[in-house]
C-alpha positions as CSV (number, residue, x, y, z in Angstrom):
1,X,0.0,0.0,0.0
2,X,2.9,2.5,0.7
3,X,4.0,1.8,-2.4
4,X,1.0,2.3,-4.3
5,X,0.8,6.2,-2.3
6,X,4.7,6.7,-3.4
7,X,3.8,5.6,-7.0
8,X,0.4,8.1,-7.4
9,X,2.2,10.7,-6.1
10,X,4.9,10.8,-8.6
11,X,2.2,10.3,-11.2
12,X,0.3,13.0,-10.0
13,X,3.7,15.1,-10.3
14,X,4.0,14.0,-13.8
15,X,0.7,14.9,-14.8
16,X,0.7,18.2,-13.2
17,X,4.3,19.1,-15.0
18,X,2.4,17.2,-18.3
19,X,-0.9,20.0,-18.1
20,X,1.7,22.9,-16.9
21,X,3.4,21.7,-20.5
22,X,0.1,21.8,-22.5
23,X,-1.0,25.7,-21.1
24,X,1.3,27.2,-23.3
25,X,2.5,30.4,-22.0
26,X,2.5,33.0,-25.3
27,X,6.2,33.7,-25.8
28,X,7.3,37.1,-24.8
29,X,4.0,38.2,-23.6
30,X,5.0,38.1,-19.9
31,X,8.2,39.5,-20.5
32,X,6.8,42.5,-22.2
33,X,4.9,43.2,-19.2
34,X,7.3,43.1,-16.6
35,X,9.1,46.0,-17.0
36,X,9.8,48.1,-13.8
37,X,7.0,50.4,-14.8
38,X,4.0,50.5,-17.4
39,X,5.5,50.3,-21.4
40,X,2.4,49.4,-22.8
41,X,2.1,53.1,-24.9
42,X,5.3,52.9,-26.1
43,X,5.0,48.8,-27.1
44,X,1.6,50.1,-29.1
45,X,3.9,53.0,-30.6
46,X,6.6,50.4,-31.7
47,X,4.2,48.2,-33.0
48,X,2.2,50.3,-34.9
49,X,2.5,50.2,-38.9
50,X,2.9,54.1,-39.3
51,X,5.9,54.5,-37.1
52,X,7.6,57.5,-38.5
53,X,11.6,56.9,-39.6
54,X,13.8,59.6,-38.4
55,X,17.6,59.9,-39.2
56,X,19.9,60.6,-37.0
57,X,20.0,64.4,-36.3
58,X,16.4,64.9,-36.5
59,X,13.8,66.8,-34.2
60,X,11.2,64.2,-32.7
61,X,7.7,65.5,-32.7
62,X,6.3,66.6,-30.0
63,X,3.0,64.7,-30.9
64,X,5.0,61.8,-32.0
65,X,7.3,60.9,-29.7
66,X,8.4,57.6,-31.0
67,X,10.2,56.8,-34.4
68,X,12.6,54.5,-35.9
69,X,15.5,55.8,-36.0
70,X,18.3,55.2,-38.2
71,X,22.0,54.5,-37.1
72,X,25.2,55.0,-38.8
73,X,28.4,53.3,-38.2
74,X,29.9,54.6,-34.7
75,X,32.9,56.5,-36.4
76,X,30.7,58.4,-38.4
77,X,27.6,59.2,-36.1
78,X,28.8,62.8,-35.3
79,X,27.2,62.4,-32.0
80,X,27.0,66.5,-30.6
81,X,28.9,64.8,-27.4
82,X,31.2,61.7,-27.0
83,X,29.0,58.7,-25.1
84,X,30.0,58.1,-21.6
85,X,30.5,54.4,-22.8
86,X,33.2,53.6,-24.8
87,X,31.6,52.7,-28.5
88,X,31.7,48.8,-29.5
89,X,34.2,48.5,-32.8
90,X,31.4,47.5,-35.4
91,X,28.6,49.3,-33.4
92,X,25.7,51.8,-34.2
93,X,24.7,55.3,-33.3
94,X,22.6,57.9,-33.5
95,X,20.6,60.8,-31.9
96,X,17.7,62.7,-31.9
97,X,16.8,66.0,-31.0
98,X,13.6,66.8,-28.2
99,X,11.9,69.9,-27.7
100,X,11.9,71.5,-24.1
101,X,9.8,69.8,-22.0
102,X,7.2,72.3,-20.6
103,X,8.8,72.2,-17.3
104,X,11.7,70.4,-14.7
105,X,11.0,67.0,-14.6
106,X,11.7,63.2,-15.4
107,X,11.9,62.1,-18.8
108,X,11.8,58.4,-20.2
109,X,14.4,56.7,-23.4
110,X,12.4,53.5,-24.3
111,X,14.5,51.7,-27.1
112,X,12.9,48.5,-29.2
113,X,16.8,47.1,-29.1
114,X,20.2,47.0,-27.2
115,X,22.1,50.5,-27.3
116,X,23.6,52.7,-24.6
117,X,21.2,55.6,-23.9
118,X,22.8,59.3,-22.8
119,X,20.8,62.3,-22.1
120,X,22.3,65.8,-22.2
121,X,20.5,69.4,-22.4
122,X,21.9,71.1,-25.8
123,X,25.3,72.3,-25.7
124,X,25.8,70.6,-21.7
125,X,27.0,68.2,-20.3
126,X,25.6,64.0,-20.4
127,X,23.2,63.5,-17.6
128,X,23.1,61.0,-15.4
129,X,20.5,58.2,-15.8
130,X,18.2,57.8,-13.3
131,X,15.8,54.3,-12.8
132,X,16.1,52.1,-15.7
133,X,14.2,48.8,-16.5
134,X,15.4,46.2,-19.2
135,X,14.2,42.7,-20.4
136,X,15.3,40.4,-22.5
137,X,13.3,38.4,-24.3
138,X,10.3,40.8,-25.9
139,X,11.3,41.4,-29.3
140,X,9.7,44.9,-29.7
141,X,10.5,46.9,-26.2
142,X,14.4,46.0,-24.8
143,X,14.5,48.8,-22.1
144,X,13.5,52.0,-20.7
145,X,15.7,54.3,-18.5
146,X,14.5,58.0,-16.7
147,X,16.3,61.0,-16.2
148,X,15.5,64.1,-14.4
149,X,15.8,67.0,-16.8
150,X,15.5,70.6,-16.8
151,X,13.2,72.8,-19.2
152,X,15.8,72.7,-21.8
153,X,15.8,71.5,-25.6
154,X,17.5,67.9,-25.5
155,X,19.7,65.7,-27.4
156,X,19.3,61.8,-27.0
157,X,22.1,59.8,-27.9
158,X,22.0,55.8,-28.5
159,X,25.2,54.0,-29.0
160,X,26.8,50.6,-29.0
161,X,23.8,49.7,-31.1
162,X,24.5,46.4,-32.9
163,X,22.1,47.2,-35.7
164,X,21.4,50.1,-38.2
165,X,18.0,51.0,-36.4
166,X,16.5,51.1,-33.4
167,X,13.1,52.4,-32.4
168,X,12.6,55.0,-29.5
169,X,10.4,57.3,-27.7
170,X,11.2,59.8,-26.0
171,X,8.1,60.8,-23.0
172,X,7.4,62.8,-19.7
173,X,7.1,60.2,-17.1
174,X,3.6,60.3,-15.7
175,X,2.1,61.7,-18.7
């Protein structure tokens, strides 16, 4: 009889680790959603059939905060400051330019891909990042890191991209 217990527990195990198999979990869903704070405007941004392209140097749209933006080589990015990491040799980069927010505040870099984000009012100095969140494993949002900014025009640099584009959005956190 003891044996008999032992042995239908260890088919019960089976069977439960069996059903766990069959309820497939969809593949990067989670993931996507378990970012340090809610990316679900910027995933329907990146998504979306209509993103706008933007090359490197270019002014996002205040009404359109999110693009695809297009790298060049990292020797011949002309980034307006040098990245405060060291460029990868056969990297990308790129930057955008971003309207003065209306007021002091925090300021979120979302990018679809794996790049080095730095932040720096035009003409200053890099800022430091703030929080950041990153996941691997959703194959349209990579990661997502805030800075605390003043009500100054911006330039958003990505570097150490490993691929000619990379999509981004540049928001007010909280809004």
């Amino acid at each position: 009889m003891r044996m008999t217990a032992s042995a239908l527990l260890v088919l019960l195990a089976l069977a439960g680790g069996a059903a766990a198999a069959e309820d497939p979990v969809k593949p990067g869903a989670d993931v996507c959603a378990s970012f340090d704070w809610p990316l679900a405007r910027e995933l329907a941004w990146f998504s979306a059939p209509d993103l706008q392209a933007a090359a490197s140097g270019s002014t996002l749209a205040a009404d359109r905060p999110a693009a695809l933006l297009t790298l060049k080589p990292a020797a011949e990015a002309g980034l307006p400051q040098a990245p405060s990491r060291e460029p990868k040799p056969g990297s990308f980069a790129g930057y955008v330019r971003v309207a003065a927010p209306a007021a002091p505040g925090e300021i979120q870099v979302t990018l679809s891909g794996e790049g080095w984000i730095d932040v720096a009012p035009e003409g200053g100095e890099v800022l430091k990042p703030g929080a950041h969140s990153g996941r691997k494993g959703c194959a349209t949002l990579r990661k997502s890191v805030r800075f605390k900014v003043d009500a100054k025009p911006l330039v958003v640099s990505v570097s150490n991209a490993p691929s000619e584009a990379v999509r981004i959005a540049v928001t007010a956190v909280g809004k």
